[in-house]
LODOMAR-786002 format. One record per atom (N, C-alpha, C): residue number from 1; x, y, z; residue in three letters; atom name. Coordinates in nm, 2 decimals, padded with zeros to 4 digits. Layout:
<NUM, <X, Y, Z>, ala, CA>
...
***
This chain:
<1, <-01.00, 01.39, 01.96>, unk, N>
<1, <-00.89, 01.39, 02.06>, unk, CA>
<1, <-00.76, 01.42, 02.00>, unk, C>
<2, <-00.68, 01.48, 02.07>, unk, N>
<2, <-00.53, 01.50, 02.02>, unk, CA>
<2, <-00.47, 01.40, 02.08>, unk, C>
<3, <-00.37, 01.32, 01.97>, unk, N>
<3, <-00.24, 01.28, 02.00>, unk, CA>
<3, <-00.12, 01.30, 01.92>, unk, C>
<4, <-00.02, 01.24, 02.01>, unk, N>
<4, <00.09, 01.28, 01.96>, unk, CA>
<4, <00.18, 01.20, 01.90>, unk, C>
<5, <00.18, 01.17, 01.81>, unk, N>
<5, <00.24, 01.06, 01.72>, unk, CA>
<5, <00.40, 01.08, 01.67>, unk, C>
<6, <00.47, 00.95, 01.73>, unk, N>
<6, <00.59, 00.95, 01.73>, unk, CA>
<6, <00.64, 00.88, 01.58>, unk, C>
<7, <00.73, 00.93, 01.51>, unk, N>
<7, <00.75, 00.78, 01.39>, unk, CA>
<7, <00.90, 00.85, 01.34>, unk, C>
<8, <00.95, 00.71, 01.32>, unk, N>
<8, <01.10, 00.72, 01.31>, unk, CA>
<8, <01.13, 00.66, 01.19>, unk, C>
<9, <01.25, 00.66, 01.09>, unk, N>
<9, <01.30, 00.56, 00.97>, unk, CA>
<9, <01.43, 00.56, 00.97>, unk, C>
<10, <01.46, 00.43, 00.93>, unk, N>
<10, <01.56, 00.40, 00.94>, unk, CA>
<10, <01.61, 00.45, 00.78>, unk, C>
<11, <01.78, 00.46, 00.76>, unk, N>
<11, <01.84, 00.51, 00.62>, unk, CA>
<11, <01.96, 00.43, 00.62>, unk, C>
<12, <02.05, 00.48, 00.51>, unk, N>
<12, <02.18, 00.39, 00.51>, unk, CA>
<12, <02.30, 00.50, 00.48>, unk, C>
<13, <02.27, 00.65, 00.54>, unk, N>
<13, <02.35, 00.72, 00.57>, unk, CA>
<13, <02.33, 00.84, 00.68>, unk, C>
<14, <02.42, 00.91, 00.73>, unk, N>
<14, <02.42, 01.00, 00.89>, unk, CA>
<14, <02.33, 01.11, 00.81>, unk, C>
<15, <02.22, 01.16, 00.87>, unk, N>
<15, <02.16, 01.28, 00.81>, unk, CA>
<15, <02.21, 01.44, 00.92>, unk, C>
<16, <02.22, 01.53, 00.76>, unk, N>
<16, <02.31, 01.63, 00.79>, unk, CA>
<16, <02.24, 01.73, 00.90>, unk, C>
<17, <02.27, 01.84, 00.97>, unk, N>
<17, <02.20, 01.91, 01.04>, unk, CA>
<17, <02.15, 02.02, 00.94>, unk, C>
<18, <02.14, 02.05, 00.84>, unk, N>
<18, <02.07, 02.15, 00.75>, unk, CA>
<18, <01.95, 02.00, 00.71>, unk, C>
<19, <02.01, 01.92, 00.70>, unk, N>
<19, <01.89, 01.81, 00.63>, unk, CA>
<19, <01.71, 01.83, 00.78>, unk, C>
<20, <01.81, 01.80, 00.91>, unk, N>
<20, <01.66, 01.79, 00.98>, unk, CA>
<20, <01.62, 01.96, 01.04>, unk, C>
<21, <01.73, 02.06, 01.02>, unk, N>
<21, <01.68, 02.20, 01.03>, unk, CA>
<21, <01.51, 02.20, 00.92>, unk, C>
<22, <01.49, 02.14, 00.80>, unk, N>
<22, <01.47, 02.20, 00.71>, unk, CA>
<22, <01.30, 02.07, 00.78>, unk, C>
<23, <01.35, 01.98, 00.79>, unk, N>
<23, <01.18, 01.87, 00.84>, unk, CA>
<23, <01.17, 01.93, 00.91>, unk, C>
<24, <01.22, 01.99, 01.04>, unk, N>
<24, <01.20, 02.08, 01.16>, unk, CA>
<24, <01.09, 02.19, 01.10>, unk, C>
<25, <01.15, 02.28, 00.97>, unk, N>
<25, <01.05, 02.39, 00.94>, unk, CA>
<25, <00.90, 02.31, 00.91>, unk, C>
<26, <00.95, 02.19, 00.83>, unk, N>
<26, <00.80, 02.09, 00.79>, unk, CA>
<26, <00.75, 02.11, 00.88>, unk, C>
<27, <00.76, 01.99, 00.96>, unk, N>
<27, <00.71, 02.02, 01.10>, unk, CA>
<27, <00.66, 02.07, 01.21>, unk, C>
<28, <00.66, 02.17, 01.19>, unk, N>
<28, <00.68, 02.27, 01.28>, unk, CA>
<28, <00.47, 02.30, 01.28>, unk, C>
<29, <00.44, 02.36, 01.18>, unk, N>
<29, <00.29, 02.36, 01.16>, unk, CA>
<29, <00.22, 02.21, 01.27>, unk, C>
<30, <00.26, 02.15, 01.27>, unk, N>
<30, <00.25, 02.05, 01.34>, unk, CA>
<30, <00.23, 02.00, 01.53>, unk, C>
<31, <00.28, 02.14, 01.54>, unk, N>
<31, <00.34, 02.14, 01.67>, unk, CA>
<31, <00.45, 02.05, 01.68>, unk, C>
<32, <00.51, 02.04, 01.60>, unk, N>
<32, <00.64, 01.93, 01.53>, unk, CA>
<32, <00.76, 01.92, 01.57>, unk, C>
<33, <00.82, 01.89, 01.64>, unk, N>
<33, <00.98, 01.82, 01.66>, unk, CA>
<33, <01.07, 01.74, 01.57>, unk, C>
<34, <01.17, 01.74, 01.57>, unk, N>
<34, <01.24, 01.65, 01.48>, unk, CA>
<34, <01.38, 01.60, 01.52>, unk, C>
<35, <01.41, 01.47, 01.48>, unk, N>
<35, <01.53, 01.44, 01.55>, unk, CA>
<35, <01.61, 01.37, 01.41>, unk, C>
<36, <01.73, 01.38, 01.47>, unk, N>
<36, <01.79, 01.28, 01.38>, unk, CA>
<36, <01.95, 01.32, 01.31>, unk, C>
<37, <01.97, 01.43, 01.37>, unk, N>
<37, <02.11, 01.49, 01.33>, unk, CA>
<37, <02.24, 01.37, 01.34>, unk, C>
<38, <02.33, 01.33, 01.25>, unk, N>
<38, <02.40, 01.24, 01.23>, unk, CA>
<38, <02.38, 01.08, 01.27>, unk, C>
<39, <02.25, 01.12, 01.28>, unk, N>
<39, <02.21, 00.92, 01.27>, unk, CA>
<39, <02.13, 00.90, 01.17>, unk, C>
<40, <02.18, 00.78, 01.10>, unk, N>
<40, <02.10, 00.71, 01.01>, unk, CA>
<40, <01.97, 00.68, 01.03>, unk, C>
<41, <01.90, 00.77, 00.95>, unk, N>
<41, <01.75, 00.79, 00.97>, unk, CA>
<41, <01.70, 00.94, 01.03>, unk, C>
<42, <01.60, 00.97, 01.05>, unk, N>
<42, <01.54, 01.06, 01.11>, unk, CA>
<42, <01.39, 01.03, 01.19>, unk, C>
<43, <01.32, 01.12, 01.26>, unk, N>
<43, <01.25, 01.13, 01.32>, unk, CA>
<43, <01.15, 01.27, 01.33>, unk, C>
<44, <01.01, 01.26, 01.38>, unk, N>
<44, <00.92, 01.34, 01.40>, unk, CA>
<44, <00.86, 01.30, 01.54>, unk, C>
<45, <00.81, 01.39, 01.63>, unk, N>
<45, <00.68, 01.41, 01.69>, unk, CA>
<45, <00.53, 01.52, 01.64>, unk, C>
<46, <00.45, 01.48, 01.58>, unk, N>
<46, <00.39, 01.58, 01.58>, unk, CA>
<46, <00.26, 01.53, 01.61>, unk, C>
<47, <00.18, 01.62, 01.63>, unk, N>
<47, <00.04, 01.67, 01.68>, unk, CA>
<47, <-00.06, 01.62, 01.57>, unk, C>
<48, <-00.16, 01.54, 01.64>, unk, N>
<48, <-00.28, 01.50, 01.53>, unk, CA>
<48, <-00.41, 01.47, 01.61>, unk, C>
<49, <-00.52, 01.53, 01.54>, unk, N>
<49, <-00.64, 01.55, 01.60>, unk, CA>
<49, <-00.69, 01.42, 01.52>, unk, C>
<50, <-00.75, 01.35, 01.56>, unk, N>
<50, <-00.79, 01.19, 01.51>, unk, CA>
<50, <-00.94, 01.13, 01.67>, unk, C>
<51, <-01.03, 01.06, 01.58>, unk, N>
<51, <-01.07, 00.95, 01.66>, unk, CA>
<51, <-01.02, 00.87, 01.75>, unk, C>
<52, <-00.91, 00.81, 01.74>, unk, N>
<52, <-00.84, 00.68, 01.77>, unk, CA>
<52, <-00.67, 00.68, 01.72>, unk, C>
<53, <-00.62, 00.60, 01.84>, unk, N>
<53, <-00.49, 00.59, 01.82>, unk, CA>
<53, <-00.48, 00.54, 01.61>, unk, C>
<54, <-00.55, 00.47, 01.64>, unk, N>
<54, <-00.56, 00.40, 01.48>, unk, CA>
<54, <-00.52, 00.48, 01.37>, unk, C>
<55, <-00.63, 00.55, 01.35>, unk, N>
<55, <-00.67, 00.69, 01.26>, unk, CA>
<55, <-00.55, 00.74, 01.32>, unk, C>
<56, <-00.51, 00.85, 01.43>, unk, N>
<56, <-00.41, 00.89, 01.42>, unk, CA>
<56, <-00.26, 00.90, 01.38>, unk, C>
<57, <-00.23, 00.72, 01.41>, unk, N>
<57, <-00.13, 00.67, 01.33>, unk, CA>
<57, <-00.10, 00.72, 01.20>, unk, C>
<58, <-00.21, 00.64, 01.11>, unk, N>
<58, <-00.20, 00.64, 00.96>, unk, CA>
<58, <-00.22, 00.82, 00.96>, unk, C>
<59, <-00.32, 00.92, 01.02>, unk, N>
<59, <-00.28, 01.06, 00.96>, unk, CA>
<59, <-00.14, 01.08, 01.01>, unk, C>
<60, <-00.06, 01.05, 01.14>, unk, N>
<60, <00.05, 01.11, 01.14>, unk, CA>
<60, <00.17, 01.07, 01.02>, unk, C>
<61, <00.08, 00.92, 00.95>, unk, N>
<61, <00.27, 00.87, 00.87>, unk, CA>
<61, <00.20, 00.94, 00.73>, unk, C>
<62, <00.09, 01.02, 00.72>, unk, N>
<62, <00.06, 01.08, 00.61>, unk, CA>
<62, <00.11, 01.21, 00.62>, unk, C>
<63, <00.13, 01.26, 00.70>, unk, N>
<63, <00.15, 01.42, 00.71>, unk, CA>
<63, <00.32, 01.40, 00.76>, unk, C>
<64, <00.40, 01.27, 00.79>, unk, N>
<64, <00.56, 01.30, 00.83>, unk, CA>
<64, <00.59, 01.23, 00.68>, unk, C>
<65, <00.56, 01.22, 00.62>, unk, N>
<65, <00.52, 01.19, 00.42>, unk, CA>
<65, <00.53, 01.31, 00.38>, unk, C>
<66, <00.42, 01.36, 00.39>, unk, N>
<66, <00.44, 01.55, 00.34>, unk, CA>
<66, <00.51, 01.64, 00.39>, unk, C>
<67, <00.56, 01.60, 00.50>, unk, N>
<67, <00.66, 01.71, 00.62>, unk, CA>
<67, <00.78, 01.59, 00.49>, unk, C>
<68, <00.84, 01.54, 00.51>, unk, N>
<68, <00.97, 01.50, 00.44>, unk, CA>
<68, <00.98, 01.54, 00.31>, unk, C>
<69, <00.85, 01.53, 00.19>, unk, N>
<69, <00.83, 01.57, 00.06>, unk, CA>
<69, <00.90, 01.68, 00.09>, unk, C>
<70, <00.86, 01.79, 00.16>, unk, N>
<70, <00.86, 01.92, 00.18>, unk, CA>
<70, <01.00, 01.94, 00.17>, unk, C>
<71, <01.04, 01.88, 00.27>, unk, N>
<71, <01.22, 01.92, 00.29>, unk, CA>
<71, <01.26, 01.82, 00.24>, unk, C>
<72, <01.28, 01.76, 00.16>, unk, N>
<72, <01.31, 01.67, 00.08>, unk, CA>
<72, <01.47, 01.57, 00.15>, unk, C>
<73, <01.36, 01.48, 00.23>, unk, N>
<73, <01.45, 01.45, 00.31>, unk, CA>
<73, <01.44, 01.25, 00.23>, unk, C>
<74, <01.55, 01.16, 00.24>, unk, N>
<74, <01.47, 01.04, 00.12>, unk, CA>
<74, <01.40, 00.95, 00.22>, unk, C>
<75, <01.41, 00.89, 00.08>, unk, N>
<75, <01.25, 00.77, 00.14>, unk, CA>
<75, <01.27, 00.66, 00.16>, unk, C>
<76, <01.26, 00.67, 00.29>, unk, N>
<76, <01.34, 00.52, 00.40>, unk, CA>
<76, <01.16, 00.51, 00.45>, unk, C>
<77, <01.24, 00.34, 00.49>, unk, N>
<77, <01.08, 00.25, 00.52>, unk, CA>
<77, <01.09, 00.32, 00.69>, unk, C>
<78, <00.95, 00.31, 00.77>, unk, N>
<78, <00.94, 00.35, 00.88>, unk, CA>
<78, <00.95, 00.22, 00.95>, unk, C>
<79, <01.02, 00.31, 01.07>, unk, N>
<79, <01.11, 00.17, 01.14>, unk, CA>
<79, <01.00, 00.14, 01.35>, unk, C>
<80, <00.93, 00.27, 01.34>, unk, N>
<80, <00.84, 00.29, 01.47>, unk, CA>
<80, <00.77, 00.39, 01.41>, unk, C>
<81, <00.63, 00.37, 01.43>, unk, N>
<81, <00.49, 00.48, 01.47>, unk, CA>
<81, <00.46, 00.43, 01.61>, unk, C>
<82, <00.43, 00.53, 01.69>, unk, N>
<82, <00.39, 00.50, 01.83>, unk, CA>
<82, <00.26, 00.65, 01.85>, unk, C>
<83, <00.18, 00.64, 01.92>, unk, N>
<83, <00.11, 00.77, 01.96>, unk, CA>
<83, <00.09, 00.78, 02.10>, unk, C>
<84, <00.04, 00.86, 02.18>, unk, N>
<84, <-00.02, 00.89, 02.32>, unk, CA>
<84, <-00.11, 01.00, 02.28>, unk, C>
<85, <-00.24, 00.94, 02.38>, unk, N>
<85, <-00.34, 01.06, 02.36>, unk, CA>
<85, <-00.31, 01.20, 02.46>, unk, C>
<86, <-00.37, 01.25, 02.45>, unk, N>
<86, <-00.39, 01.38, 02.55>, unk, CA>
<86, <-00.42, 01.32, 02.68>, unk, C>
<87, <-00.47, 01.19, 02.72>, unk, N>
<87, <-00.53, 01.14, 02.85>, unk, CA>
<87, <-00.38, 01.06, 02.93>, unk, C>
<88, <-00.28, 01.03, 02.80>, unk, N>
<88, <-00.18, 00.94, 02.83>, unk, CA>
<88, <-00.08, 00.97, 02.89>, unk, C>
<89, <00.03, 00.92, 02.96>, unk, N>
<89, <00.14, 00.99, 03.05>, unk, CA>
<89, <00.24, 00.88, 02.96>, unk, C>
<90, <00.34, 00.90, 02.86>, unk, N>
<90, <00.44, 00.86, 02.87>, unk, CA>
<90, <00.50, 00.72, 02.96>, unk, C>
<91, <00.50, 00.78, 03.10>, unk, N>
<91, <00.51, 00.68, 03.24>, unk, CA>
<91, <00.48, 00.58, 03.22>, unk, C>
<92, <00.32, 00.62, 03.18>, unk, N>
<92, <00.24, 00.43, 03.19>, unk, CA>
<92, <00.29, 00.36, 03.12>, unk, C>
<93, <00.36, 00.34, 03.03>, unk, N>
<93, <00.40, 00.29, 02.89>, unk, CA>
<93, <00.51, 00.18, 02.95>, unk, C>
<94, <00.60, 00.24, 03.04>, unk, N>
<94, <00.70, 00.21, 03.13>, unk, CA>
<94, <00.70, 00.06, 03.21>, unk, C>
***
């Protein structure tokens, strides 16, 4: 099943817009999004084929680990991992 695993970290400085252009390229293989232009911390959504939200989780904070290595963005503790399957609507969460 695909889901889409959200995960954010928190930092103790504004990250630059070349800093999340470059997790954006990470990312991107991913079906990947990235947020985080002048706020402390950054962010990912990306795409993960998994059993279970469970599994999913832990591959998404494995691969927004290797998407950050990549773009060498630093290493802040994660502050949210959230997922939705393919079956899930955002909405219901609400």
């Amino acid at each position: 099943m695909r889901f889409s695993v959200s995960i954010t970290v928190e930092g103790d400085r504004p990250m630059t817009r070349e800093e999340i252009v470059e997790f954006a390229d990470a990312v991107a293989p991913y079906s990947g999004i990235a947020s985080g232009i002048g706020e402390h911390g950054y962010g990912a959504q990306i795409i993960i084929e998994a059993e279970d939200s469970v599994i999913a989780v832990q591959e998404g904070i494995d691969t927004f680990i290797a998407c950050r290595e990549k773009a060498g963005l630093p290493e802040w503790p994660v502050l949210k991992a959230e997922t939705m399957s393919e079956d899930e609507d955002w909405e219901d969460d609400n």
